[in-house]
DRENBAZA-236208 format. One record per residue (C-alpha): x, y, z; residue in three letters; residue number from 1. Coordinates in steps of 0.25 Angstrom, whole numbers, plus 5000, padded with zeros to 4 digits. Example, Ala and Ser with C-alpha at 12.3 -4.5 7.8 and 13.67 -1.06 7.14 Angstrom:
<titors>
<titor X="5049" Y="4982" Z="5031" res="Ala" n="1"/>
<titor X="5055" Y="4996" Z="5029" res="Ser" n="2"/>
</titors>
This chain:
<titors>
<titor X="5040" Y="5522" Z="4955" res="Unk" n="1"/>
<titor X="5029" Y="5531" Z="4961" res="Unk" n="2"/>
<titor X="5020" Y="5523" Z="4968" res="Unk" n="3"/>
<titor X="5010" Y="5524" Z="4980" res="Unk" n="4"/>
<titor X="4997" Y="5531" Z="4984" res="Unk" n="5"/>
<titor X="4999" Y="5546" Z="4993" res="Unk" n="6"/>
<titor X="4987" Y="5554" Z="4997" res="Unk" n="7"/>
<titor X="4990" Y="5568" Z="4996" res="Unk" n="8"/>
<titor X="4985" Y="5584" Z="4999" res="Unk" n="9"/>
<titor X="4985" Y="5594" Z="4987" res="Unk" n="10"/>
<titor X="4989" Y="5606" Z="4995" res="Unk" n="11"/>
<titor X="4982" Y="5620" Z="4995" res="Unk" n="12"/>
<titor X="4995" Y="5623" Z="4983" res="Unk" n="13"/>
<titor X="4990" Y="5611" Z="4974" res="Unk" n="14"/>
<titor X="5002" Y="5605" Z="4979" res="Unk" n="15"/>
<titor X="5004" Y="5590" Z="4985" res="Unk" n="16"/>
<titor X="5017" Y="5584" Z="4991" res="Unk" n="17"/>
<titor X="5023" Y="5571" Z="4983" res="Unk" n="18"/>
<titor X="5024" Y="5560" Z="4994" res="Unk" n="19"/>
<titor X="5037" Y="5559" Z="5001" res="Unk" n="20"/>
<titor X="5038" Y="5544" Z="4996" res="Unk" n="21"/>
<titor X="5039" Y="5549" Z="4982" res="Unk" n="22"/>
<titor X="5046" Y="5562" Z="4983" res="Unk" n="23"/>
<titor X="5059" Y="5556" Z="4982" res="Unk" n="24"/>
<titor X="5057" Y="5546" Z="4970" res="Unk" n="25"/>
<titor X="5051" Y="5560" Z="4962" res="Unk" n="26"/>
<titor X="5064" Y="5566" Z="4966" res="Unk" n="27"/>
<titor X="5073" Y="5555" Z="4961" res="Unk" n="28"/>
<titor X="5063" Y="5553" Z="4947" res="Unk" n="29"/>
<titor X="5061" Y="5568" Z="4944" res="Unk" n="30"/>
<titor X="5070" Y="5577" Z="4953" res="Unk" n="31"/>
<titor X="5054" Y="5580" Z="4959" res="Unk" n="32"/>
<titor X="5050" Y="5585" Z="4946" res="Unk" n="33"/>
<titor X="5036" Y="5581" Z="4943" res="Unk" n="34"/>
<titor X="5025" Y="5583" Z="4932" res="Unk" n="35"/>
<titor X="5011" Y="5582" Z="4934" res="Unk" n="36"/>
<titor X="5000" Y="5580" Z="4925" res="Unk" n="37"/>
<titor X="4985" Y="5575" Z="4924" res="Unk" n="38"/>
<titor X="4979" Y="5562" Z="4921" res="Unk" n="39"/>
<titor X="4966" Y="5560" Z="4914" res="Unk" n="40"/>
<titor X="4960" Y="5553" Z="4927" res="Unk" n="41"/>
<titor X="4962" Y="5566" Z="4933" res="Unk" n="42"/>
<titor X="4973" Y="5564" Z="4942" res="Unk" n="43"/>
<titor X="4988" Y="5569" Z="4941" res="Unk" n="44"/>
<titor X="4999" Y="5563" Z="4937" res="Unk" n="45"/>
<titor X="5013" Y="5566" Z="4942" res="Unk" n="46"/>
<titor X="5025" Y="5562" Z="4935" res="Unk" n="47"/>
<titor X="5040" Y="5563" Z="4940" res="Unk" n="48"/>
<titor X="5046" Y="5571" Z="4929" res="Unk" n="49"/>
<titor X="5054" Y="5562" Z="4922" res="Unk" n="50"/>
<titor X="5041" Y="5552" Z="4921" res="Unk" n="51"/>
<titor X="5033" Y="5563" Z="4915" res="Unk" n="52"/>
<titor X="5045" Y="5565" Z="4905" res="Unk" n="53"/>
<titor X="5042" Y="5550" Z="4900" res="Unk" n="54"/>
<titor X="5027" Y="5553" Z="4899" res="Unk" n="55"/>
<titor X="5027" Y="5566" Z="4893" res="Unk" n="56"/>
<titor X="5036" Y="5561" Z="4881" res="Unk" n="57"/>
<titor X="5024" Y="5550" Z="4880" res="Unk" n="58"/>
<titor X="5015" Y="5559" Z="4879" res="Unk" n="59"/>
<titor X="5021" Y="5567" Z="4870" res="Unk" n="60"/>
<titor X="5023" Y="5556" Z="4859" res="Unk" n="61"/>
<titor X="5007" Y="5554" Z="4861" res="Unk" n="62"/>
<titor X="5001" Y="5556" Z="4847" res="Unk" n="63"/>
<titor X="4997" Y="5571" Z="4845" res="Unk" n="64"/>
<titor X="4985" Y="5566" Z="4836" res="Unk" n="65"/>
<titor X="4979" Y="5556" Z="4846" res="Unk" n="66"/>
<titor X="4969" Y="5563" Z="4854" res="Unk" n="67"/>
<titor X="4971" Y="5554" Z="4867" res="Unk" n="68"/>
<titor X="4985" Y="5558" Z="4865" res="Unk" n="69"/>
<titor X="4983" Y="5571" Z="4865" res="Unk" n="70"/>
<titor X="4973" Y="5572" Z="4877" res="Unk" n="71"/>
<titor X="4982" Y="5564" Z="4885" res="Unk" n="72"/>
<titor X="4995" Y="5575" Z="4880" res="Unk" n="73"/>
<titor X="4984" Y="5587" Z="4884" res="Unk" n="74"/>
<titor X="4983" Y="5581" Z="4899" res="Unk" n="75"/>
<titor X="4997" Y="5575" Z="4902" res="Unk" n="76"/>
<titor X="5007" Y="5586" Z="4896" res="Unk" n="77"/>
<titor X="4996" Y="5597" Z="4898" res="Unk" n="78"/>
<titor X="4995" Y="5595" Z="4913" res="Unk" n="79"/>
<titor X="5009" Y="5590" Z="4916" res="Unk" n="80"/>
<titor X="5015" Y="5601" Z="4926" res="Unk" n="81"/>
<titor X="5030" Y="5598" Z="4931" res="Unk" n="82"/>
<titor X="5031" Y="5600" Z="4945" res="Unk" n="83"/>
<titor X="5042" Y="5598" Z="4956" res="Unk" n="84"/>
<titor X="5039" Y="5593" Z="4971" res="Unk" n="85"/>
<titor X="5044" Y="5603" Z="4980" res="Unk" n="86"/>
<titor X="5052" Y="5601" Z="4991" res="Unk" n="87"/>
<titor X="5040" Y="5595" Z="4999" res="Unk" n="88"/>
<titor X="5037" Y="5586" Z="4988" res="Unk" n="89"/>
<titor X="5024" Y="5594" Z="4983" res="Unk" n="90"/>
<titor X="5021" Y="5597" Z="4969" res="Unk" n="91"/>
<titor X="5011" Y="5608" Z="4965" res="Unk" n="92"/>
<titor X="5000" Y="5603" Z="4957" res="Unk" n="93"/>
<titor X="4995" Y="5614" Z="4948" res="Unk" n="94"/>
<titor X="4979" Y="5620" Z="4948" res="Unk" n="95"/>
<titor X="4978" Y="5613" Z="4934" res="Unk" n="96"/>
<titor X="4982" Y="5600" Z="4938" res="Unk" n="97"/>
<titor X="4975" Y="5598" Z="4950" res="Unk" n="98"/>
<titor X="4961" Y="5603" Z="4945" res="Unk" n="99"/>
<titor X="4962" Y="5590" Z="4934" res="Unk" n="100"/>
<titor X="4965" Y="5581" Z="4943" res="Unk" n="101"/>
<titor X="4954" Y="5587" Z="4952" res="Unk" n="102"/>
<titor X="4963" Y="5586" Z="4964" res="Unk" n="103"/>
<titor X="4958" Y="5591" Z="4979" res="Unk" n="104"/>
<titor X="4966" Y="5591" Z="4989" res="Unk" n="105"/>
<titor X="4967" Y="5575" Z="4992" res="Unk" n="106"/>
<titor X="4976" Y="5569" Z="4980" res="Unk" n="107"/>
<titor X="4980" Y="5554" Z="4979" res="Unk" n="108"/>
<titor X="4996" Y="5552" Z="4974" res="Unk" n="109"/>
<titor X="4997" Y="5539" Z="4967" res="Unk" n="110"/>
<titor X="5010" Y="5532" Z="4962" res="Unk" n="111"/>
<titor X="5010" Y="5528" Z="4947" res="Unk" n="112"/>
<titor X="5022" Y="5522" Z="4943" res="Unk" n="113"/>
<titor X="5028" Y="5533" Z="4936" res="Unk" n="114"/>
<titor X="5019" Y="5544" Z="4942" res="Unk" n="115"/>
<titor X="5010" Y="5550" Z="4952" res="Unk" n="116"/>
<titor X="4995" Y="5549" Z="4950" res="Unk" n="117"/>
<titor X="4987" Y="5561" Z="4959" res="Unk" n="118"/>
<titor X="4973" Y="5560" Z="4962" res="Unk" n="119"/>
<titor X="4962" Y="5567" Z="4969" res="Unk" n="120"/>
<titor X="4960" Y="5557" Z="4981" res="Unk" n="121"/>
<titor X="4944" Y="5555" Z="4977" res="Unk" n="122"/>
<titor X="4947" Y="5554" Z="4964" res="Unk" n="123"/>
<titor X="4959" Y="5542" Z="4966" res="Unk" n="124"/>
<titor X="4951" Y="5536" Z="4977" res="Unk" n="125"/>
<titor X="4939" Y="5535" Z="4965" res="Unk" n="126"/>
<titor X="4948" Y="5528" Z="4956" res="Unk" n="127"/>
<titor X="4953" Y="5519" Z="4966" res="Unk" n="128"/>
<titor X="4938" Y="5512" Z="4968" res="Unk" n="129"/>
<titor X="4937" Y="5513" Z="4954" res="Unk" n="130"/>
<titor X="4951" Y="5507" Z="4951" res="Unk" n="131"/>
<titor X="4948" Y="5495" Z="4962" res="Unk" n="132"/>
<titor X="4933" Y="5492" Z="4957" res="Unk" n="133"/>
<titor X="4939" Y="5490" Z="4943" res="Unk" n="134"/>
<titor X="4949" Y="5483" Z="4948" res="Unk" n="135"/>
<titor X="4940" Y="5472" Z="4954" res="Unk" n="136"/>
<titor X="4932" Y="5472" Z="4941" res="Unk" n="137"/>
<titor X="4944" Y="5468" Z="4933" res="Unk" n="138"/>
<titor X="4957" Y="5461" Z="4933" res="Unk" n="139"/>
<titor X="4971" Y="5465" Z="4928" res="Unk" n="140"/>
<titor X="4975" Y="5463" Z="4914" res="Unk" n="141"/>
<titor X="4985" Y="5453" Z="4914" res="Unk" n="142"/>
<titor X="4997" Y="5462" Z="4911" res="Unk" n="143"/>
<titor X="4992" Y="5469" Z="4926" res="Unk" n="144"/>
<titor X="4990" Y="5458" Z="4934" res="Unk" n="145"/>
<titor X="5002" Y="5456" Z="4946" res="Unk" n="146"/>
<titor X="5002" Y="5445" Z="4955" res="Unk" n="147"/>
<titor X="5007" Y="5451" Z="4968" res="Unk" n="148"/>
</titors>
């Protein structure tokens, strides 16, 4: 399960380093192979390799005559780079990549489940008030609500 929030630096190579906390887990779910794509909120999504595997053959069964199917092929597989942490736990994030996701230098590593979300810090802490003043104007669906 990746989870969690992690601030991170995009070094002057495009690169960032993977958390020490999750490097391990990558290692054991996708011998630290990776794949990294786009999201249409313009942030990146980071997959262990074998998660991607599972998404990729959903996409690919998407309906080639459904125009929403198809944009959504276009962004995913078209963008989708495999990449391997190196030995510092740092995977290179190509020119293409960061320019959609309009990433500086100050990125925000968020834990999904089954993937990585990366945002540019401005952008995720934009969404965050937006995410909190929806959430005080509406409560959960029922199939959401948790009692803690």
């Amino acid at each position: 399960m990746l989870r969690g929030l992690s601030a991170l630096s995009v070094d002057s190579k495009g690169r960032i380093a993977i958390p020490a906390r999750h490097r391990d887990k990558l290692k054991e779910m996708s011998s630290a192979r990776l794949v990294v794509t786009v999201d249409a909120e313009r942030c990146l999504l980071i997959y262990p390799l074998n998660e991607w595997h599972e998404v990729e053959k959903r996409l690919v069964a998407l309906p080639s005559t459904d125009r929403r199917a198809r944009g959504l092929k276009r962004l995913l597989l078209g963008y989708a780079e495999e990449c391997e942490m190196d030995g510092q736990g740092r995977i290179l994030l190509s020119a293409p990549l960061r320019g959609f996701a309009e990433l500086d230098k100050r990125v925000v590593l968020v834990g999904q489940g089954n993937k990585f979300e990366l945002w540019d810090e401005l952008r995720w802490q934009s969404l965050q008030e937006e995410l909190v003043a929806l959430g005080a104007e509406q409560s959960l669906p029922g199939s959401l609500e948790v009692s803690f």
